[in-house]
PDB file of N, CA, C and O in Angstrom:
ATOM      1  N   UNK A   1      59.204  52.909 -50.345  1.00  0.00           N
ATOM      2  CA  UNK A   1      59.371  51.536 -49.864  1.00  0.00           C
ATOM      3  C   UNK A   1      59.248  51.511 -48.334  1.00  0.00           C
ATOM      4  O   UNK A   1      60.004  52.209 -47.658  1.00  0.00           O
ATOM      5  N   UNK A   2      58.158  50.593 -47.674  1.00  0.00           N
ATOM      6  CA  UNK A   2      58.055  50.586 -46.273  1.00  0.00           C
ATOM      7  C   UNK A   2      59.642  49.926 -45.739  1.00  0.00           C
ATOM      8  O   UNK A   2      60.502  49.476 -46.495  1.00  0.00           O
ATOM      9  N   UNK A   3      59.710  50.005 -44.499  1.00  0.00           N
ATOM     10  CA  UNK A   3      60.830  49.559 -43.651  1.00  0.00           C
ATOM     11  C   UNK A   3      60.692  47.884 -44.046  1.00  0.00           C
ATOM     12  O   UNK A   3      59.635  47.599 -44.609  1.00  0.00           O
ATOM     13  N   UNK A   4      61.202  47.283 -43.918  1.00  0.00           N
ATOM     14  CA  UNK A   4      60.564  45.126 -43.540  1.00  0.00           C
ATOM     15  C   UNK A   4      60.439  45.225 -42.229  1.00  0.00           C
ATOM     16  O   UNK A   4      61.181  45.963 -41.582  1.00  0.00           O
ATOM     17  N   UNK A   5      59.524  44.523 -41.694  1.00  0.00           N
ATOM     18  CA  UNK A   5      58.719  43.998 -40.563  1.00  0.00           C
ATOM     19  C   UNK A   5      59.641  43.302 -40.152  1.00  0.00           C
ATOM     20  O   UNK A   5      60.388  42.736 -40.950  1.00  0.00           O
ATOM     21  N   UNK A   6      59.804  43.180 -38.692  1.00  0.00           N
ATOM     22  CA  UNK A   6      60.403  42.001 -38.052  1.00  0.00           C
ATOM     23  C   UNK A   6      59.456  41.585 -37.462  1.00  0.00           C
ATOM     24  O   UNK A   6      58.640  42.285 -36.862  1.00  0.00           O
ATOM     25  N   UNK A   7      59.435  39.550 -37.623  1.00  0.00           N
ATOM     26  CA  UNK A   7      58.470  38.588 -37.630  1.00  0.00           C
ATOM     27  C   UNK A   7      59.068  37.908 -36.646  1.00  0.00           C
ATOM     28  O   UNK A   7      60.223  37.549 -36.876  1.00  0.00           O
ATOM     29  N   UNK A   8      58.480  37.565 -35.352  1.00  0.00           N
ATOM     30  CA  UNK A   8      58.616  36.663 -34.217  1.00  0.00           C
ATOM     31  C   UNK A   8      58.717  35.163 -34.858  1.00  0.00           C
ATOM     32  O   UNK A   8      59.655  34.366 -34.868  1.00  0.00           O
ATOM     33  N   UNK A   9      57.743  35.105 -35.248  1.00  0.00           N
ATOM     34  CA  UNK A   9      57.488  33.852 -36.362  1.00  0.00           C
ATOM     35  C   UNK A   9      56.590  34.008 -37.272  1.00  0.00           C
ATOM     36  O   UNK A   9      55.739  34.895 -37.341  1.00  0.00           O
ATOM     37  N   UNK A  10      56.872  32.733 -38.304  1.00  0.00           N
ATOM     38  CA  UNK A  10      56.266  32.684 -39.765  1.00  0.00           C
ATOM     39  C   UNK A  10      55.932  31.601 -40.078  1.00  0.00           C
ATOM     40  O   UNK A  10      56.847  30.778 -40.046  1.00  0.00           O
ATOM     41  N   UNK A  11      54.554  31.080 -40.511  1.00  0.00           N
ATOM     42  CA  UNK A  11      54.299  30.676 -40.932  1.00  0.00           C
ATOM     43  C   UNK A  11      53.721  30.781 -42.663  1.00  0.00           C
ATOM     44  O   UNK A  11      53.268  31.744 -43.283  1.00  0.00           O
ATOM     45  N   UNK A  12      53.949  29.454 -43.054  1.00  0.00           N
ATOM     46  CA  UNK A  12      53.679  29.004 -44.583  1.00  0.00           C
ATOM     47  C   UNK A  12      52.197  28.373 -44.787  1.00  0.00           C
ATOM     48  O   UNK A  12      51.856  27.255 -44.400  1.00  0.00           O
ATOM     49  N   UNK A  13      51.348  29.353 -45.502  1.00  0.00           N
ATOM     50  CA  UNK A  13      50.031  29.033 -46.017  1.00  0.00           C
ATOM     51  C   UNK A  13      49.677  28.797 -47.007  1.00  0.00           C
ATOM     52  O   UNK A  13      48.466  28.880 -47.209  1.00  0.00           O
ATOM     53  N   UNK A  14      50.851  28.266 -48.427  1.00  0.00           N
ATOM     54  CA  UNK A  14      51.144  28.466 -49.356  1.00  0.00           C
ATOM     55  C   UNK A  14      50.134  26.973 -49.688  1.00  0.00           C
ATOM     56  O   UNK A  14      50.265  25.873 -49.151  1.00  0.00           O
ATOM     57  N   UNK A  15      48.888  27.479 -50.995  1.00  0.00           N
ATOM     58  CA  UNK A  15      48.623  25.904 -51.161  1.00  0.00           C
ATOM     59  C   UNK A  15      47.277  26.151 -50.505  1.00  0.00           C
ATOM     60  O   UNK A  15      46.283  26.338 -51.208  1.00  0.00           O
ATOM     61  N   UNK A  16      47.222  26.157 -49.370  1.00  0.00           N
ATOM     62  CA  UNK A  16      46.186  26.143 -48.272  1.00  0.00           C
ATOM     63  C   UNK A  16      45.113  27.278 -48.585  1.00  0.00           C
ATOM     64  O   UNK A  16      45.502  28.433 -48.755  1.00  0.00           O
ATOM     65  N   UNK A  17      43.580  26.903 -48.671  1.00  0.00           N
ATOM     66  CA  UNK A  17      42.677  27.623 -48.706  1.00  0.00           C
ATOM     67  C   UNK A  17      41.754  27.821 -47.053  1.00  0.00           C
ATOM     68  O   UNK A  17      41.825  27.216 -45.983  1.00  0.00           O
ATOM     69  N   UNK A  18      41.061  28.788 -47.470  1.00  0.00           N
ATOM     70  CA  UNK A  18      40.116  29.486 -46.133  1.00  0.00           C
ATOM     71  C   UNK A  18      39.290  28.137 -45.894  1.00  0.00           C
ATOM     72  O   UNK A  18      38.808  27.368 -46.726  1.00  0.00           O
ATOM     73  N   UNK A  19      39.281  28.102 -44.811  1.00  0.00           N
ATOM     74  CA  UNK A  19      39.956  28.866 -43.775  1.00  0.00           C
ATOM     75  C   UNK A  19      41.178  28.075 -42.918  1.00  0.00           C
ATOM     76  O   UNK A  19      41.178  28.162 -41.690  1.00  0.00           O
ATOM     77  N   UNK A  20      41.950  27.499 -43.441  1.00  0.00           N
ATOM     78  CA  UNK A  20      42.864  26.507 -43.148  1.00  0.00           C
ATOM     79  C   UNK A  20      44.172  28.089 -42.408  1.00  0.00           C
ATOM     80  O   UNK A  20      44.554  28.317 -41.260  1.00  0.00           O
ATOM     81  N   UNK A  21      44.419  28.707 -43.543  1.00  0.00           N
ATOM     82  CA  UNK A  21      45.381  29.872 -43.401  1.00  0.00           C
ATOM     83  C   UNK A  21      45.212  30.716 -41.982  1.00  0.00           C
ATOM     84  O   UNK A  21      46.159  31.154 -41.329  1.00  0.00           O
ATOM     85  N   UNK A  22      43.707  30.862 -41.619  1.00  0.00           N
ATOM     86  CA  UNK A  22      43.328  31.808 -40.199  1.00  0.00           C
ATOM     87  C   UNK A  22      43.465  30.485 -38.861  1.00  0.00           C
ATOM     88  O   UNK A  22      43.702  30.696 -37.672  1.00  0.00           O
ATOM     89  N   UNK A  23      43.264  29.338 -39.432  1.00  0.00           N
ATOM     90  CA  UNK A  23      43.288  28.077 -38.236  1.00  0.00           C
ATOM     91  C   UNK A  23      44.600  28.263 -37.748  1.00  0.00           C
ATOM     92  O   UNK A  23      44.971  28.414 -36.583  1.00  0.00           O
ATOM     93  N   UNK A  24      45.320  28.229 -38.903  1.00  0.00           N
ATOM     94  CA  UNK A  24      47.186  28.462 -38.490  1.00  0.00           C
ATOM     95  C   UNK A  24      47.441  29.206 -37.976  1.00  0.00           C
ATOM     96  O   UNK A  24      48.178  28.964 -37.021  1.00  0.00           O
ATOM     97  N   UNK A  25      46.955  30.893 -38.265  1.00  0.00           N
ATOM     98  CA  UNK A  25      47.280  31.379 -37.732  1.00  0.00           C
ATOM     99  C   UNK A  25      47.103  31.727 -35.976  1.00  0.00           C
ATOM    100  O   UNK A  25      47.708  32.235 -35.032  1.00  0.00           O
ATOM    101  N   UNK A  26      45.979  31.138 -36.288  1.00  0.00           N
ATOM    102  CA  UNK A  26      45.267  31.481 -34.775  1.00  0.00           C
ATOM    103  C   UNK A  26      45.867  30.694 -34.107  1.00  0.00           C
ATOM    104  O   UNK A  26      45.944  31.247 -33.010  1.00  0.00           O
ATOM    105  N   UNK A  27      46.606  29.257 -34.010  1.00  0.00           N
ATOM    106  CA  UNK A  27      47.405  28.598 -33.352  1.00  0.00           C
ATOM    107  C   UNK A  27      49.032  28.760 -33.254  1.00  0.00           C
ATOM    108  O   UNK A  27      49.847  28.155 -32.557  1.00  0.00           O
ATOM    109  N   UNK A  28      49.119  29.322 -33.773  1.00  0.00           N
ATOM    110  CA  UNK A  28      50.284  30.473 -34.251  1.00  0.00           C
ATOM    111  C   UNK A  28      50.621  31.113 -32.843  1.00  0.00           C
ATOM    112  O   UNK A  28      51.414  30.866 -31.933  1.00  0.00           O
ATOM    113  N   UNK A  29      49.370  32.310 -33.171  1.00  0.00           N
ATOM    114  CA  UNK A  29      49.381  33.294 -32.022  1.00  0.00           C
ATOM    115  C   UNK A  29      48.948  32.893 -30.490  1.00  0.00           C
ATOM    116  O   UNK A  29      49.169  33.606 -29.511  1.00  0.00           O
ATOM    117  N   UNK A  30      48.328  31.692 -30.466  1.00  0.00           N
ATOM    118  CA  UNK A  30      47.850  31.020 -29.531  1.00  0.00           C
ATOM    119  C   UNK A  30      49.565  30.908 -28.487  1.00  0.00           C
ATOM    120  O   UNK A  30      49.804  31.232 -27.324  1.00  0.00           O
ATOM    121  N   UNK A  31      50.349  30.376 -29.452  1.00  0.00           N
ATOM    122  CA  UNK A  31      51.863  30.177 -28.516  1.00  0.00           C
ATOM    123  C   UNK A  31      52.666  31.355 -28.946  1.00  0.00           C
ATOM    124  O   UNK A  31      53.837  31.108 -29.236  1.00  0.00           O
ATOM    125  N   UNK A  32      52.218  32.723 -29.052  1.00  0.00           N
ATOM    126  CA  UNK A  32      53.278  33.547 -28.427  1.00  0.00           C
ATOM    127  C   UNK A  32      52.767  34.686 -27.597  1.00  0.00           C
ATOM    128  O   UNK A  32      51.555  34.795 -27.409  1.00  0.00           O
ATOM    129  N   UNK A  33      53.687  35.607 -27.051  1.00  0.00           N
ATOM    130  CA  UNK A  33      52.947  36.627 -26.244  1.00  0.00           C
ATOM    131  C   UNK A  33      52.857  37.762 -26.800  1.00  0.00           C
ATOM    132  O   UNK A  33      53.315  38.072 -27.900  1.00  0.00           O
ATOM    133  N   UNK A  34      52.256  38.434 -26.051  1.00  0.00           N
ATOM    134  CA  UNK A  34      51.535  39.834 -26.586  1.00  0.00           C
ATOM    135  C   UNK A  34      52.539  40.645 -26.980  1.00  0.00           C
ATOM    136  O   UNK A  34      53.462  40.854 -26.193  1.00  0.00           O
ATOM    137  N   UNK A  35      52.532  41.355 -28.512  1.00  0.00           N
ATOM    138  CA  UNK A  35      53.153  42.129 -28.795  1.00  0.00           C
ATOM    139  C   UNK A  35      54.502  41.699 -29.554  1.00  0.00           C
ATOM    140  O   UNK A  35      55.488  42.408 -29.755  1.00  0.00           O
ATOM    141  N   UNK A  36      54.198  39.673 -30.114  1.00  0.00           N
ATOM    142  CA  UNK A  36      54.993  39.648 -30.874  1.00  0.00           C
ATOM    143  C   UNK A  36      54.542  39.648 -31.919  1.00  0.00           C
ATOM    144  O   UNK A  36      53.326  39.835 -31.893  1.00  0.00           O
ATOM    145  N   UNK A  37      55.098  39.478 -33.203  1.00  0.00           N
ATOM    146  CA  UNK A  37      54.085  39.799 -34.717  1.00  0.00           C
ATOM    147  C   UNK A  37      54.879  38.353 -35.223  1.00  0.00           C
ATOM    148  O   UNK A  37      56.014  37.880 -35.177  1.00  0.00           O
ATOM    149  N   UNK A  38      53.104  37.857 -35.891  1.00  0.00           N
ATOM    150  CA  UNK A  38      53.121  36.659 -36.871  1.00  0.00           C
ATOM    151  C   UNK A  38      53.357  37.384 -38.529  1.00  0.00           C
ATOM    152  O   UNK A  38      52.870  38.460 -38.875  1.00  0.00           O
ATOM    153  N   UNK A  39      54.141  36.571 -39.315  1.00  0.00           N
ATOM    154  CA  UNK A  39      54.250  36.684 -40.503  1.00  0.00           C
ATOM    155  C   UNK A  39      53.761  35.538 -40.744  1.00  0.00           C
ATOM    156  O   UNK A  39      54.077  34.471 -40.218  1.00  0.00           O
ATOM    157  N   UNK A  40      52.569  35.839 -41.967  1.00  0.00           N
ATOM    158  CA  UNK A  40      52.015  34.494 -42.807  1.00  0.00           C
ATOM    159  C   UNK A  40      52.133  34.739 -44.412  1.00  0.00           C
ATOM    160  O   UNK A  40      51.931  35.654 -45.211  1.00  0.00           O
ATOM    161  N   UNK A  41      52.397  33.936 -44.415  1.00  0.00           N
ATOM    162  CA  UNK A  41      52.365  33.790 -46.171  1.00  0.00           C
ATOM    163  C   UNK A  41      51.449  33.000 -46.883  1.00  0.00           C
ATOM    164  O   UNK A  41      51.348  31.839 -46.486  1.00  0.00           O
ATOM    165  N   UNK A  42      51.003  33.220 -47.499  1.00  0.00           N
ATOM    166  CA  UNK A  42      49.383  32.596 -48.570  1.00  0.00           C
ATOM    167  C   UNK A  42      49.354  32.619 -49.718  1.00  0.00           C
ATOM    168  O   UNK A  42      49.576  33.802 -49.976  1.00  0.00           O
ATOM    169  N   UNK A  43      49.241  32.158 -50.528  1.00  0.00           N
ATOM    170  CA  UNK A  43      48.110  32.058 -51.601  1.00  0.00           C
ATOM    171  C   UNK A  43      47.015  32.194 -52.175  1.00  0.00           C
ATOM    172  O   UNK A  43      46.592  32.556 -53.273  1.00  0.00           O
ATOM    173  N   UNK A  44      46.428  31.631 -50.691  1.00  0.00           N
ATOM    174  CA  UNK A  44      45.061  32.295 -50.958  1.00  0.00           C
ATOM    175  C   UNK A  44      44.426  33.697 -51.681  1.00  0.00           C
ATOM    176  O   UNK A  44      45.296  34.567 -51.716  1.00  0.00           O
ATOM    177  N   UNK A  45      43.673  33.957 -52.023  1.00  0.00           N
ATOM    178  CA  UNK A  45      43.747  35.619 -52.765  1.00  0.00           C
ATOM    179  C   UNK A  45      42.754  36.265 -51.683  1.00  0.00           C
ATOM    180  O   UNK A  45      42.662  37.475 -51.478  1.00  0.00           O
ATOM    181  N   UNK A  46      41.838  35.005 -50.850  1.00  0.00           N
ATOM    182  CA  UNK A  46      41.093  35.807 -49.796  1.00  0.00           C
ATOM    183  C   UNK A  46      41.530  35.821 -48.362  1.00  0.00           C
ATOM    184  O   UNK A  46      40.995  36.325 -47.375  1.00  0.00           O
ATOM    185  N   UNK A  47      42.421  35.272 -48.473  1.00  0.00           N
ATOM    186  CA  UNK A  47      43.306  35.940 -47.214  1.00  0.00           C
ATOM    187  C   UNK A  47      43.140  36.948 -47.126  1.00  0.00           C
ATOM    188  O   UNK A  47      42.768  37.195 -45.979  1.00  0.00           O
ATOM    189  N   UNK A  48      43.229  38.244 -48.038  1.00  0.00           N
ATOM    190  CA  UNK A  48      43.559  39.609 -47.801  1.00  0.00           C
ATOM    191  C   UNK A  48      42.187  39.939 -47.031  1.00  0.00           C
ATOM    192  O   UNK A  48      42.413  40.175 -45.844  1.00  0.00           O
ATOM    193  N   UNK A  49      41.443  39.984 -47.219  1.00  0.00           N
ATOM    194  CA  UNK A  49      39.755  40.120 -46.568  1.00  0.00           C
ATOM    195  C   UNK A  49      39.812  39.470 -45.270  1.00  0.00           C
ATOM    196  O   UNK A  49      39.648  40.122 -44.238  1.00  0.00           O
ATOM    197  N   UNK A  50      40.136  37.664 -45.264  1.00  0.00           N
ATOM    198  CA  UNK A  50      40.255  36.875 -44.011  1.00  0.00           C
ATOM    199  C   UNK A  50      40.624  36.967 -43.073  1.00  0.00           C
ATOM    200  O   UNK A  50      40.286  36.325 -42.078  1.00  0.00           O
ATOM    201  N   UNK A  51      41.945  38.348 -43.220  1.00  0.00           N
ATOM    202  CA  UNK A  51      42.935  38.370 -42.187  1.00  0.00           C
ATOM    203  C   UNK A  51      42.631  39.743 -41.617  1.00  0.00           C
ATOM    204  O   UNK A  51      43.024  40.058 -40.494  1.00  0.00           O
ATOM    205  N   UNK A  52      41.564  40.988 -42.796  1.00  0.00           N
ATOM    206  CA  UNK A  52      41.296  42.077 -42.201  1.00  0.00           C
ATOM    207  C   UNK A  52      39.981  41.763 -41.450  1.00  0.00           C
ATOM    208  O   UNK A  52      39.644  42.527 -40.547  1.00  0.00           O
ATOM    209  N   UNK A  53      39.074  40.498 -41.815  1.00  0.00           N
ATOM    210  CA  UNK A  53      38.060  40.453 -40.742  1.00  0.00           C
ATOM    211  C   UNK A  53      38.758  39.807 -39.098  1.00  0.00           C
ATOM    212  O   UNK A  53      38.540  40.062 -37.914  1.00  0.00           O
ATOM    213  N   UNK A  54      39.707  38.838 -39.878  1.00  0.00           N
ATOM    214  CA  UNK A  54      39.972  38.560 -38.376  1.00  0.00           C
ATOM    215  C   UNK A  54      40.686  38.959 -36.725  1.00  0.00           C
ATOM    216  O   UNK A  54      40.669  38.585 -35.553  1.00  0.00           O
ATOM    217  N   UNK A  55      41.358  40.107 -37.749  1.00  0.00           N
ATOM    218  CA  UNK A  55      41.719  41.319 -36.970  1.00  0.00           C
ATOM    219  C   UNK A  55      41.100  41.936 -36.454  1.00  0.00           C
ATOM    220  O   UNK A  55      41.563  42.539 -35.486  1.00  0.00           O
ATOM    221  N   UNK A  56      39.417  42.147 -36.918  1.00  0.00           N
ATOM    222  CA  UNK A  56      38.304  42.682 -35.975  1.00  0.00           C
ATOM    223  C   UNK A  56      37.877  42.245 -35.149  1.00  0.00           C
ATOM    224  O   UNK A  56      37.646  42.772 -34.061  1.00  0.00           O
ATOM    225  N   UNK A  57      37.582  40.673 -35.648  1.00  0.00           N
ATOM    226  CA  UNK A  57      37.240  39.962 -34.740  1.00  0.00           C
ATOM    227  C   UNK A  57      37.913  39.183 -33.169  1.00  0.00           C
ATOM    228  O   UNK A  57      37.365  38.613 -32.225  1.00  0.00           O
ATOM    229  N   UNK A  58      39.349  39.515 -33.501  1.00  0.00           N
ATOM    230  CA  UNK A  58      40.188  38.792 -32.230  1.00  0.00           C
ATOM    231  C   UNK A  58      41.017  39.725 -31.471  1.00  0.00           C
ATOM    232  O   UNK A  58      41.568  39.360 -30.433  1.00  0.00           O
ATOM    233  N   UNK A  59      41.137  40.922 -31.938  1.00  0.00           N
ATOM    234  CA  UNK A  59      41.470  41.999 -31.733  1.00  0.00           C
ATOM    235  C   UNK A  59      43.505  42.299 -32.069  1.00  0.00           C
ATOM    236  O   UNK A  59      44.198  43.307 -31.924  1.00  0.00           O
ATOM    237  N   UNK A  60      43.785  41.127 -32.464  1.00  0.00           N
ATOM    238  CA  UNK A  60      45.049  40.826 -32.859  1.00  0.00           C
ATOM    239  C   UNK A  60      45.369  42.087 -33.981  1.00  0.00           C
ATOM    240  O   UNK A  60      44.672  42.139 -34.994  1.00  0.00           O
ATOM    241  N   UNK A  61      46.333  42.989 -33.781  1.00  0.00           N
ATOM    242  CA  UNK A  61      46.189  44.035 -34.701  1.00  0.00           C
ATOM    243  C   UNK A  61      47.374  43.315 -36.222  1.00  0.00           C
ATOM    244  O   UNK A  61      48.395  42.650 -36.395  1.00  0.00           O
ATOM    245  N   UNK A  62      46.453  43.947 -36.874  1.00  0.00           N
ATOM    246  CA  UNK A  62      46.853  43.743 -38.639  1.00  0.00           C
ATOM    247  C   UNK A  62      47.796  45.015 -39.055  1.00  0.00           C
ATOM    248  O   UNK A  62      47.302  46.117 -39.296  1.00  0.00           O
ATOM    249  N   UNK A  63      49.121  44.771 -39.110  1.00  0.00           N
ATOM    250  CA  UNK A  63      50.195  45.778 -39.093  1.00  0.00           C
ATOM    251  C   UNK A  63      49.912  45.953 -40.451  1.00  0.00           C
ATOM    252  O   UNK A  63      49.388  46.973 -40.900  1.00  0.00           O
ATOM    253  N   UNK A  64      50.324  44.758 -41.271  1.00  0.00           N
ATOM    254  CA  UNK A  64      50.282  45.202 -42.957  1.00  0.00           C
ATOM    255  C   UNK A  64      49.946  43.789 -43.914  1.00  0.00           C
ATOM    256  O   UNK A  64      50.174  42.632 -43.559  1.00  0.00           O
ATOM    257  N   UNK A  65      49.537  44.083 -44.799  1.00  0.00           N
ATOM    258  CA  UNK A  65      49.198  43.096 -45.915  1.00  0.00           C
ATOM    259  C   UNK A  65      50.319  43.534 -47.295  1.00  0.00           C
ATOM    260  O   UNK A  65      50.610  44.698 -47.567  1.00  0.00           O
ATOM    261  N   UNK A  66      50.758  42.488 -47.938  1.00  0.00           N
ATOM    262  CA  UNK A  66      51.746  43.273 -49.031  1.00  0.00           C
ATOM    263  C   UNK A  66      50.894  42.040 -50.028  1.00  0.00           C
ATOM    264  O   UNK A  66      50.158  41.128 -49.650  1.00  0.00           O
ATOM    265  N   UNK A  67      51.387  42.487 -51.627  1.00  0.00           N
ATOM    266  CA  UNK A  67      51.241  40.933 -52.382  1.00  0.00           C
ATOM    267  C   UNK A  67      52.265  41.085 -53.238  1.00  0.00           C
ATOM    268  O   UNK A  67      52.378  41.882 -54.169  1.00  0.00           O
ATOM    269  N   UNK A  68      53.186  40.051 -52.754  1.00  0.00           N
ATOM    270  CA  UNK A  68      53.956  40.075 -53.847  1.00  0.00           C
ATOM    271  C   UNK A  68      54.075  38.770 -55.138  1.00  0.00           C
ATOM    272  O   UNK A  68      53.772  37.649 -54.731  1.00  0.00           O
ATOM    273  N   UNK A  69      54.388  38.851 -56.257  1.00  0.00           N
ATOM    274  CA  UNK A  69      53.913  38.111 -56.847  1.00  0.00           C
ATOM    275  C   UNK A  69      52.610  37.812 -56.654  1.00  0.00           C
ATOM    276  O   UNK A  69      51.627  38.537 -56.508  1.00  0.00           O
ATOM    277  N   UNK A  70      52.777  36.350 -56.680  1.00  0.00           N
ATOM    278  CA  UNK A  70      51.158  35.800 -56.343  1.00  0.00           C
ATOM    279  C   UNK A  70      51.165  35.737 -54.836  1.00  0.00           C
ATOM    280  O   UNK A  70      50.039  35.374 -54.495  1.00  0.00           O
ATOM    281  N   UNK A  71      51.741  35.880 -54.048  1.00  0.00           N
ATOM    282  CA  UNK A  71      51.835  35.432 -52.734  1.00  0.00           C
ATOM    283  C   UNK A  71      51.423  36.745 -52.262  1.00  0.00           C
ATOM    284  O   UNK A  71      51.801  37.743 -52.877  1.00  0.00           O
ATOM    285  N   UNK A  72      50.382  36.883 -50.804  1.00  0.00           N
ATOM    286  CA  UNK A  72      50.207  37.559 -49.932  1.00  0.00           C
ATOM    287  C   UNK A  72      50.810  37.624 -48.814  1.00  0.00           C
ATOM    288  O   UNK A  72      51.119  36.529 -48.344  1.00  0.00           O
ATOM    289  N   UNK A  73      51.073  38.486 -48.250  1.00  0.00           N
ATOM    290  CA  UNK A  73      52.093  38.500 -46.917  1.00  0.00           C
ATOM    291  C   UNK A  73      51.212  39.467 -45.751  1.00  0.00           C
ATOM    292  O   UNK A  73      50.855  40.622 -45.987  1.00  0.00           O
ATOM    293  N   UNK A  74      50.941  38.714 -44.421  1.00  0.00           N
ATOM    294  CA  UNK A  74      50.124  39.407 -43.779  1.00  0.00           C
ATOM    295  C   UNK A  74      51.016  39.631 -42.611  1.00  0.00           C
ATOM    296  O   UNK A  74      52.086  39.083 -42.876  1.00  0.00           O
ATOM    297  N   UNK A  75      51.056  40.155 -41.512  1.00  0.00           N
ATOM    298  CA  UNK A  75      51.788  40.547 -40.611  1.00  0.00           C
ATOM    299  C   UNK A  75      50.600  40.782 -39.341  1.00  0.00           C
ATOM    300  O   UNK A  75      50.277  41.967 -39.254  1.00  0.00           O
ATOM    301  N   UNK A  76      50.096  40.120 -38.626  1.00  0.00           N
ATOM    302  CA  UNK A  76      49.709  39.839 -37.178  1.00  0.00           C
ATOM    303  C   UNK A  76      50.643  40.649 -36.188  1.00  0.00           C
ATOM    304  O   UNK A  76      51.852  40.492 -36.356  1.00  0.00           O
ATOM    305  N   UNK A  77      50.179  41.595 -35.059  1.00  0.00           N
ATOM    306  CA  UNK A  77      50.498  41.691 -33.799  1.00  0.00           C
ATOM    307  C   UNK A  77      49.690  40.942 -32.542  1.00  0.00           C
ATOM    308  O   UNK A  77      48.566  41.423 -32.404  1.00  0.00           O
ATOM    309  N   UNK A  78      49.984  39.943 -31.653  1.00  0.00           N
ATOM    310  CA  UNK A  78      49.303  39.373 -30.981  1.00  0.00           C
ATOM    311  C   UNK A  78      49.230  40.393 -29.636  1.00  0.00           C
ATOM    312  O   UNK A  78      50.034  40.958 -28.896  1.00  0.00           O
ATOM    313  N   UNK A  79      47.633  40.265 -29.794  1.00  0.00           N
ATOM    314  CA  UNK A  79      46.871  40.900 -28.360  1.00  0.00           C
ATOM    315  C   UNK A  79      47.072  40.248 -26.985  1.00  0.00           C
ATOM    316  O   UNK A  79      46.520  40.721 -25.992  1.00  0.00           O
TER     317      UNK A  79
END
């Protein structure tokens, strides 16, 4: 069993499809500083892909992805 993440903040993506879930997040991380970590939660099932491309692309590092139940749980570090 990993440790639990501590989440600066969290947002709820529950419901919400792509790319609504990465808009959030990206405004998310937009208001905090470097080196705090976003927790998002989804539904989506392509989140899990959405959130490992967008980690390439913004350079925001992707600590961890979990799924529990139906829900995905992504964990953001802001660059």
């Amino acid at each position: 069993m990993l440790p639990p993440l501590n989440a600066d903040k969290e947002i709820d993506t529950r419901g919400l499809n792509c790319p609504l879930p990465i808009l959030r997040a990206k405004k998310a991380l937009s208001d905090m500083t470097t080196g705090q970590v976003l927790k998002i939660v989804a539904t989506d099932p392509g989140s899990m892909r959405d959130f490992q491309a967008f980690s390439k692309q913004t350079g925001n590092e992707l600590l961890a992805q979990h799924t529990i139940n139906k829900e995905f749980v992504h964990f953001l570090k802001r660059r």
